[in-house]
C-alpha positions as CSV (number, residue, x, y, z in Angstrom):
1,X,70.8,94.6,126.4
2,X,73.0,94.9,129.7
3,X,74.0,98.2,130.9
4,X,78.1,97.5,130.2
5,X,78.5,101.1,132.6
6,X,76.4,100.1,135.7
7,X,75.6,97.2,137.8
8,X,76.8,93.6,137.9
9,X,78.1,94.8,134.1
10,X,80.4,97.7,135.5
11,X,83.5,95.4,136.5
12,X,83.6,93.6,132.8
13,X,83.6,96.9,131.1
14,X,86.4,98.6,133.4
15,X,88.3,95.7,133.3
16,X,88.4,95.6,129.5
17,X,89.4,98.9,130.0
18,X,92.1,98.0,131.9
19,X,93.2,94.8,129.9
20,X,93.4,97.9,126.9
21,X,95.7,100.3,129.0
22,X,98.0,97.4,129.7
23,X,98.6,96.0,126.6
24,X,99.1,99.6,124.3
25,X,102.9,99.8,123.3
26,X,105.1,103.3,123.2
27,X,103.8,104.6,120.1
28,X,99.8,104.2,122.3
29,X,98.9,101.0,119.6
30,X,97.6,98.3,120.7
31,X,98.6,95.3,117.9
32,X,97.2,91.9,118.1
33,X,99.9,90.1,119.4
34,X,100.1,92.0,122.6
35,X,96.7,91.4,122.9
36,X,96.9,87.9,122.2
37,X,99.9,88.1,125.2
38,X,98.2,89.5,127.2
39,X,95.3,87.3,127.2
40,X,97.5,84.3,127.2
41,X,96.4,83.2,124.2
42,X,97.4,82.0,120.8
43,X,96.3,82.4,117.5
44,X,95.8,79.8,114.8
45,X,94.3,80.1,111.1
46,X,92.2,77.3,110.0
47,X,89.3,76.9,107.0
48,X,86.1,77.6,109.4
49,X,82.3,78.2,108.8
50,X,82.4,81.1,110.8
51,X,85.1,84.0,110.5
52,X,85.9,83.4,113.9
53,X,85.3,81.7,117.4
54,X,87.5,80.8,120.9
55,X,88.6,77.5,122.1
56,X,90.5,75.9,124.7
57,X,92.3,72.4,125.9
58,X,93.9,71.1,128.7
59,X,97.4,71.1,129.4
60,X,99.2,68.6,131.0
61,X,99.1,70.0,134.7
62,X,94.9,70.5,133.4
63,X,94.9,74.4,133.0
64,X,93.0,75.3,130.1
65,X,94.7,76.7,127.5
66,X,93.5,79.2,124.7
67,X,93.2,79.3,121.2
68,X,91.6,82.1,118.9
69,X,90.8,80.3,115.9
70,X,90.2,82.7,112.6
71,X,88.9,81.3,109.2
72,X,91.9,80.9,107.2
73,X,89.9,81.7,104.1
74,X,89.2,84.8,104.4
75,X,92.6,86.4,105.5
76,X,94.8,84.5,103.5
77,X,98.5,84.7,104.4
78,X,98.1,87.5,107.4
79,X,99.3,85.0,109.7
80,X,103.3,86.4,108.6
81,X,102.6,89.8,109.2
82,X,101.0,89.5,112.8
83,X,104.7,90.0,114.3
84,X,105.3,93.2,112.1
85,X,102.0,94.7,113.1
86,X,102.4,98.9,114.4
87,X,100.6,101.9,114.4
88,X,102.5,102.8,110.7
89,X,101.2,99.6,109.3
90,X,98.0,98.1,111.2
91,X,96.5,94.9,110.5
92,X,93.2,95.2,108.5
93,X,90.3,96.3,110.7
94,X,87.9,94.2,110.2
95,X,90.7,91.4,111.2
96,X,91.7,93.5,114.7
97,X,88.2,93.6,115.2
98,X,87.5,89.8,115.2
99,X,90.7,88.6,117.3
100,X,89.2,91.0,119.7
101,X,86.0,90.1,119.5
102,X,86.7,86.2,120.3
103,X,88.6,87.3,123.8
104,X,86.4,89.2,125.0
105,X,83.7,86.1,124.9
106,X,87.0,84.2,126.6
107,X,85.9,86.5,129.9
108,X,83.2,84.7,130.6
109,X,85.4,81.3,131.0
110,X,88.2,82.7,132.9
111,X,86.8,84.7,136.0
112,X,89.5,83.4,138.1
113,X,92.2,84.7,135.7
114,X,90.3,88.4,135.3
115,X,88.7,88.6,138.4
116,X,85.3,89.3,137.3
117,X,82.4,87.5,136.8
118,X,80.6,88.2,133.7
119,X,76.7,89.5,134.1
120,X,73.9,86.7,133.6
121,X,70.9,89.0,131.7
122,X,71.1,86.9,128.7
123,X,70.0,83.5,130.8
124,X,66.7,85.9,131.5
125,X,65.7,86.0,128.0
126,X,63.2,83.9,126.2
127,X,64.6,81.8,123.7
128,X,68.1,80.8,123.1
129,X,68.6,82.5,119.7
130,X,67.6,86.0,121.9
131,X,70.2,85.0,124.6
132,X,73.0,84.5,121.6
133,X,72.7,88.0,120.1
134,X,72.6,89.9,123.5
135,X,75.7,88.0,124.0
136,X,77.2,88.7,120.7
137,X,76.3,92.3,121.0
138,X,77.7,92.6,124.4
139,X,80.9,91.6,123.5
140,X,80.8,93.7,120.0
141,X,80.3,96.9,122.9
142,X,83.7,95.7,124.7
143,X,85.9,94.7,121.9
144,X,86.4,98.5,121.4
145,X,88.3,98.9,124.8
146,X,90.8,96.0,123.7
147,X,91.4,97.5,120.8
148,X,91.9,101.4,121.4
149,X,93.3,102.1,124.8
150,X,91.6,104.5,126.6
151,X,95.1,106.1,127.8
152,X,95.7,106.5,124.6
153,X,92.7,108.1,123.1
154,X,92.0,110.7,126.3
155,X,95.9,111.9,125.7
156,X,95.5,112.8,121.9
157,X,91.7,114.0,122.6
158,X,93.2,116.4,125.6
159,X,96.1,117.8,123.1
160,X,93.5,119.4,120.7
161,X,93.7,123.2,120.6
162,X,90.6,123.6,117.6
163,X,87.5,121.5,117.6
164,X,87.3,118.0,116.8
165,X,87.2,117.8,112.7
166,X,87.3,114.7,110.2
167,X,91.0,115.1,109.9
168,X,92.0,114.1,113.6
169,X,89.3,111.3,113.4
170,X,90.4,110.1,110.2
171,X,94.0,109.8,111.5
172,X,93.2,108.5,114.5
173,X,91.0,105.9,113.3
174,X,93.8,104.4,110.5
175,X,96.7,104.6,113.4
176,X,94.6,102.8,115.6
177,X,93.4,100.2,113.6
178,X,89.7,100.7,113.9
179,X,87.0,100.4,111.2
180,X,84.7,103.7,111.4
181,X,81.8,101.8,112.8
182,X,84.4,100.3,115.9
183,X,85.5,103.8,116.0
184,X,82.0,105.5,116.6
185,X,81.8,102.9,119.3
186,X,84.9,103.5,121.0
187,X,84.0,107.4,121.1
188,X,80.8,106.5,122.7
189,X,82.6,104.9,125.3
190,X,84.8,106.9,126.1
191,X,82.1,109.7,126.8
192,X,80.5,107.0,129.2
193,X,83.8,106.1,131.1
194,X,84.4,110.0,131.0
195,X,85.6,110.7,134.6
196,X,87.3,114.3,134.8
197,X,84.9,115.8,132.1
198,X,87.3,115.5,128.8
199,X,84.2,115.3,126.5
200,X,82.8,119.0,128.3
201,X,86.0,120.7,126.8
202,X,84.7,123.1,123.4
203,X,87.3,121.2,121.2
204,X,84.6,118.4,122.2
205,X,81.4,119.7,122.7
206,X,78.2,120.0,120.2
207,X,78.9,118.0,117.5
208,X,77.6,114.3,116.4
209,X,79.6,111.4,113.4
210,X,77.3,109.5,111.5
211,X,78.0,107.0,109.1
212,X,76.9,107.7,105.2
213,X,76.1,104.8,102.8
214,X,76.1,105.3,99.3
215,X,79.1,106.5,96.7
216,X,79.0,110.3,95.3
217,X,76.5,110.8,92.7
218,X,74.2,107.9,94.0
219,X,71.3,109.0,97.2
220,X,73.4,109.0,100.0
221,X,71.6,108.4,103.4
222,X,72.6,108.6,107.0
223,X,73.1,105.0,108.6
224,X,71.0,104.7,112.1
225,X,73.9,102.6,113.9
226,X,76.4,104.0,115.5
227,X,75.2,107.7,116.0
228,X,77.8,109.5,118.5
229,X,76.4,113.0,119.9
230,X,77.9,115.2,122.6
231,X,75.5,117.8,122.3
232,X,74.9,120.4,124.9
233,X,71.3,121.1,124.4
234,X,69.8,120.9,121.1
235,X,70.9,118.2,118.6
236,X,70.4,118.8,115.0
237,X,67.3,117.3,113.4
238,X,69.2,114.8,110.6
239,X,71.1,113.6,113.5
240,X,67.9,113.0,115.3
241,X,66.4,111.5,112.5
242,X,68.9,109.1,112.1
243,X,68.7,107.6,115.5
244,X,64.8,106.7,114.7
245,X,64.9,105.4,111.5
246,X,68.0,104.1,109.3
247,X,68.7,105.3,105.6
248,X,68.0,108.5,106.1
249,X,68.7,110.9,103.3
250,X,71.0,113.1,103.5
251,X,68.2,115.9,101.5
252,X,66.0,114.6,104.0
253,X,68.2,115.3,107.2
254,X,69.6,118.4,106.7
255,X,67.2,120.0,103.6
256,X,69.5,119.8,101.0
257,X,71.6,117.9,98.7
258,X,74.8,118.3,101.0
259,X,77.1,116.3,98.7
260,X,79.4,118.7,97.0
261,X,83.0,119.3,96.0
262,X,84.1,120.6,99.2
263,X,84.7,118.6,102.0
264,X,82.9,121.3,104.0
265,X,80.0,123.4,104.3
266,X,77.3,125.1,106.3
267,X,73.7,125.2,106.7
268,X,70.5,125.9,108.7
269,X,69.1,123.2,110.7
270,X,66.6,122.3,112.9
271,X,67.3,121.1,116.1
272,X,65.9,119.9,119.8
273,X,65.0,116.8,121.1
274,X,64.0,113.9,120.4
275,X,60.1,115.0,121.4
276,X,60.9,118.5,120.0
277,X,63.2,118.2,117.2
278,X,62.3,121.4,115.8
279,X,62.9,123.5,119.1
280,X,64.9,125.8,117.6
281,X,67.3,127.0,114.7
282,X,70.8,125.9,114.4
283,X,73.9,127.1,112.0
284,X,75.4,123.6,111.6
285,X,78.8,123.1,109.9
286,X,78.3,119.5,107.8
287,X,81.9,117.4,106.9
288,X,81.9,114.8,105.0
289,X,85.0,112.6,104.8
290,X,85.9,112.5,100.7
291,X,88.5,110.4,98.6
292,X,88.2,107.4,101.0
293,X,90.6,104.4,99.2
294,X,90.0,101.7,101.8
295,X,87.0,98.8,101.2
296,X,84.7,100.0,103.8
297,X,81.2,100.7,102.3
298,X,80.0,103.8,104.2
299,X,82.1,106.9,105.3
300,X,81.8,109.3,108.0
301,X,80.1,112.7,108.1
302,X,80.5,115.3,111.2
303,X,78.0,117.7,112.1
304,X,78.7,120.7,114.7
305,X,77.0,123.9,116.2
306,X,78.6,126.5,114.2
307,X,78.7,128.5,117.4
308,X,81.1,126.4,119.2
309,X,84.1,128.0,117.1
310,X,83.1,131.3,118.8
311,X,83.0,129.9,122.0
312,X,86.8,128.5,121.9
313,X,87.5,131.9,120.8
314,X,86.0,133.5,123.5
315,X,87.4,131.2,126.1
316,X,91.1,131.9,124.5
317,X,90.7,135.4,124.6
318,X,89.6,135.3,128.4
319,X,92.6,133.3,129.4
320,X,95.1,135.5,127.3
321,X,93.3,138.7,129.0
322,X,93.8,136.9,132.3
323,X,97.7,135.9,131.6
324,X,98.2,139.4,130.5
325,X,97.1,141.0,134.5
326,X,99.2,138.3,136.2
327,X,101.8,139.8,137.8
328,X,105.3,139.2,137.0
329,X,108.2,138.2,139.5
């Protein structure tokens, strides 16, 4: 798979980046039909095989012009509501997903337009089924950045005061329109793109999201795609676990059955590397989102150092001790 953050990839992913920062409205949303504006593009529903795919024609003076087509099956009557689409009342995520999806592949047609040209790994590969999903999982890694504006998501991560909890992501994630997988995704690259070190601040630091499949009272195991982590040093074992194998159990990744009534709760853990998981001990504090009404299958589960509540502390006591000796005029 292409490196999206180095190389002959870099200018594709900033300029998604870009194309995300220019199209968010007031409220930081970006909705599909500024999207769609953006990219100069229209939308149509039609009965397809696939859920979605990009087209163009010719106009009369022989520009091309574009055409997201989306299976008209599947979202039945969302067509009306496009226009009406905000942060307060998203389109469905799985829907955001796909119109973004099918412009990001329109890059690769339109270098004049974007100024870039799209990276040629995939014509390296063996076979052309290989070259089709490097190219389909390229553009899943840069229909994040159309979707969620990095503007946006660095201005809400820089306003929090405690450490990053299920709460924020939760209400990030619904006024953004993401699915929790997208979202993962989008955290991930935002820690890549991170310039001015937003993802060192303690609100930020040592903790991981997972995604859980399963309902309560069933096995629930850790899914092994996406796993974010922005972990100091040690990361805790389960975590670790998870990005080796997939269905992990959750009795399995952190030694107990941590599905309970509360949304919260702590435990010891293991935790190191990926050579040396078992490095050291770690107080780990494990939340798992509950009471989750939407259709998506798995739900999300953070796990942080316990330690890095102290640390804020500390840090807010040294800057109150420090405002207290500055002289006043």
């Amino acid at each position: 798979m292409i490196n999206l953050f180095s190389g002959t990839a870099a200018p594709l992913f900033h300029a998604c980046t870009e194309i995300g920062n220019e199209a968010v409205d007031a409220d930081g949303f970006i909705s599909v039909r500024r999207l769609l504006e953006r990219f100069h593009t229209k939308l149509r529903l039609r009965p397809l095989l696939v859920e979605g795919m990009i087209g163009s024609t010719k106009s009369s003076d022989g520009r091309p012009t574009w055409t997201v087509l989306i299976d008209s099956e599947k979202y039945r009557g969302i067509e009306a509501a496009i226009p009406f689409e905000s942060a307060v009342n998203p389109l469905p995520a799985r829907f955001r997903f796909t119109v973004a999806h099918e412009l990001a592949h329109s890059l690769a047609f339109r270098t004049s337009e974007f100024g870039i040209t799209p990276p040629s790994g995939s014509a390296t590969l063996e076979s052309k089924s290989e070259a089709v999903r490097a190219i389909e999982a390229e553009t899943d890694r840069l229909a994040p950045l159309l979707l969620c504006a990095e503007s946006t998501l660095t201005n809400r991560l820089k306003n929090l005061s405690d450490p990053i909890d299920l709460e924020f992501i939760g209400a990030f994630r619904r006024e953004s329109g993401l699915s929790r997988e997208v979202l993962l995704n989008r955290l991930a690259l935002s820690r890549a793109l991170d310039r001015n070190g937003l993802w060192q601040r303690p609100q930020l630091r040592d903790f991981g999201l997972a995604l859980v499949a399963g309902k309560p009272g069933e096995t629930l195991s850790l899914r092994r795609d996406p796993v974010f982590l922005n972990f100091s040093r040690a990361v805790p074992r389960g975590l670790l676990l998870a990005r080796q194998r997939d269905r992990v159990p959750l009795d399995v990744a952190f030694g107990a059955r941590v599905w309970t009534a509360a949304r919260e709760i702590t435990a010891a853990s293991s935790a190191g590397t990926a050579s040396s998981p078992d490095a050291e001990e770690m107080t780990v504090e494990i939340e798992i989102e509950c009471n989750s009404t939407d259709s998506e299958p798995d739900f999300l589960i953070l796990v942080r150092d316990k330690s890095i509540k102290q640390a804020i502390r500390d840090l807010e006591a040294a800057w109150r001790e420090r405002s207290a000796r500055r002289p006043s005029f």
